[in-house]
N, C-alpha and C positions, 0 to 999 in steps of 0.2 A: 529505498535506493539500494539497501543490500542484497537484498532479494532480489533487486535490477540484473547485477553483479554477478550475483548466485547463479542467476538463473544462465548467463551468457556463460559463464564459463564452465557452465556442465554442458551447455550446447555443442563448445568448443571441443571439448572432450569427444564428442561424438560423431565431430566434421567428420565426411570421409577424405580419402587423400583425393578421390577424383573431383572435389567442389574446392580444395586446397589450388589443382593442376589448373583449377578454370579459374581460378582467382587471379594466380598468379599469371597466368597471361593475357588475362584482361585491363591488368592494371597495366602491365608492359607496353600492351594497346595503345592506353590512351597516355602513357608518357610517349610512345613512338608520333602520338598524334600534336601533342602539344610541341614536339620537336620539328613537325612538317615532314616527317619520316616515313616515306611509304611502308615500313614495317608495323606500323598499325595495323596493314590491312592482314595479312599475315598471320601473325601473334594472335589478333581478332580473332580469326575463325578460328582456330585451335579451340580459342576458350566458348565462341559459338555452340560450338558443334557439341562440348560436352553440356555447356549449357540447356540445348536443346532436352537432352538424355534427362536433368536433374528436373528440370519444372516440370515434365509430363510425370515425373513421379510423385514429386508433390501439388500436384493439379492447377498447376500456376498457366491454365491452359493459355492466357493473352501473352503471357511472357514464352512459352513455348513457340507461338507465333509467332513475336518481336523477334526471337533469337533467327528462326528462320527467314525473317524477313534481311537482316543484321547481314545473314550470310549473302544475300544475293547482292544488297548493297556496298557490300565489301569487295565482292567480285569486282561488281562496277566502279566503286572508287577507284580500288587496285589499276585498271585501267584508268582511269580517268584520271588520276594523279601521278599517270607515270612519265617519266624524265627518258624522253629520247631526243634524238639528233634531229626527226622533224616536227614532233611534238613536244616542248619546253612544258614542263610542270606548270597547272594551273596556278595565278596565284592568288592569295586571299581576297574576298571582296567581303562587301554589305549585303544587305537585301536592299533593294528599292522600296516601296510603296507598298509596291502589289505587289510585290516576294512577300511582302510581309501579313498582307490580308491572303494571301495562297496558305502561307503556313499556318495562319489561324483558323481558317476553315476547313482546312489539313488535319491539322487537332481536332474541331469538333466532331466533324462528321467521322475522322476514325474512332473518338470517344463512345460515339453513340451506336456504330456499328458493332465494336467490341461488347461493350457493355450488353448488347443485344444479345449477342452471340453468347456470354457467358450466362446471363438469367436464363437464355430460354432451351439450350443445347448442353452446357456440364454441367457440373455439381462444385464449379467453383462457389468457395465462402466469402469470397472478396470480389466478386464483381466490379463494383468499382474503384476500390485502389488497384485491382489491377488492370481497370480500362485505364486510367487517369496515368499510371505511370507506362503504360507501352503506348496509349498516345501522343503521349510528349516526346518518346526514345522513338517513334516511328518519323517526327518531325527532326527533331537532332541527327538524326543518319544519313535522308536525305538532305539536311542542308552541308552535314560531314564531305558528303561523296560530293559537293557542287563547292565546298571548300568556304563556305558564310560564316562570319564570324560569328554569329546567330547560332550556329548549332552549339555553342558553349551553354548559350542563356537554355536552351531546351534541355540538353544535358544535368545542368546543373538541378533546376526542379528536379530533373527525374530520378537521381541521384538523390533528393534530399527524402523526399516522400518514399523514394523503396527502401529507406532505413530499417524503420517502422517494419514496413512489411514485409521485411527476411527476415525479422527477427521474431516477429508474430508467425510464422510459417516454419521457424525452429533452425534457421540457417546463418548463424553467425558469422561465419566467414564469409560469404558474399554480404550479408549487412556492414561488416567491417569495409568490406571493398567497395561498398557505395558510398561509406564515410572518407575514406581515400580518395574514391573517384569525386568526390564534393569538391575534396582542396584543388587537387589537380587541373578537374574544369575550370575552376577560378582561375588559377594559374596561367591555364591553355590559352583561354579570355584575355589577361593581359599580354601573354604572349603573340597572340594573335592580332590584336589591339593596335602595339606596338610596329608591328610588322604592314600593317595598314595604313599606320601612318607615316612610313616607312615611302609608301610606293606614292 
């Protein structure tokens, strides 16, 4: 366990400030999201965008993808959630049924796309922790931008499983900020929850 310790905080030592800049408005993100805050979408792609830059360095090729998928989603959100005079802010729902077998076979088959793409085209070493955890952030995004309380539960897995794997890939401060983005989806969750039963 000391050597757990050891090891994160020489990692830390090493962050650079541009993984620090993506942290920090990522997290911002998703507190703007758990407030219902169209600065989610915003704040988002800031940390996107550098996000983009830092996984193709460390060959996190599925999560280079997720980020740019992130950004398009965000665009779209950004609209879709916006508050005007003849379009009232969407507001929270469920999934039905079939929202919810869409999302699962949403997952699969992006799983198994990905996973494909990484064995047979890089030199990623994580093939499948990083299918597993950008197929679940590809389901959380879009059910983000359509506003389902569901994108918490997708979120939150993918949060807990990229712990692990920023911290085996030498990037402590984003594993930090997936430990943060843990509580926060929980949070979001009941906030959202609340709000649900609300209307």
């Amino acid at each position: 366990m000391n050597e757990f310790f050891s090891q994160l905080l020489d990692q830390m030592y090493q962050t650079t400030w541009l993984e620090a800049v993506a942290v920090f408005f990522g997290l911002l993100s998703v507190w703007f999201s758990k407030q219902e805050n169209i600065l989610v979408y915003p704040t988002g792609i800031v940390s996107v965008l550098i996000y983009i830059y830092l996984t193709l360095q460390y060959k996190l090729y599925a999560d280079t993808g997720i980020n740019g998928y992130y950004f398009v989603m965000s665009v779209y959100g950004w609209y879709h959630w916006t508050d005007s005079e003849n379009r009232p802010q969407i507001p929270v729902t469920s999934n039905s049924k079939k929202q919810n077998v869409m999302s699962v076979l949403f997952f699969i088959v992006s799983f198994i796309a990905i996973r494909t793409a990484l064995v047979y085209f890089t030199d990623s070493d994580v093939p499948n922790w990083d299918a597993v955890t950008t197929s679940f952030a590809l389901v959380g995004m879009w059910l983000m931008a359509e506003k389902k309380i569901e994108n918490w539960i997708a979120w939150i897995i993918t949060d807990i499983i990229s712990i692990p794997l920023y911290l085996y890939k030498g990037l402590p401060f984003t594993a930090l900020q997936f430990l943060i983005f843990t509580v926060l989806a929980t949070w979001g969750y009941f906030s959202w929850r609340k709000t649900l039963l609300k209307s």
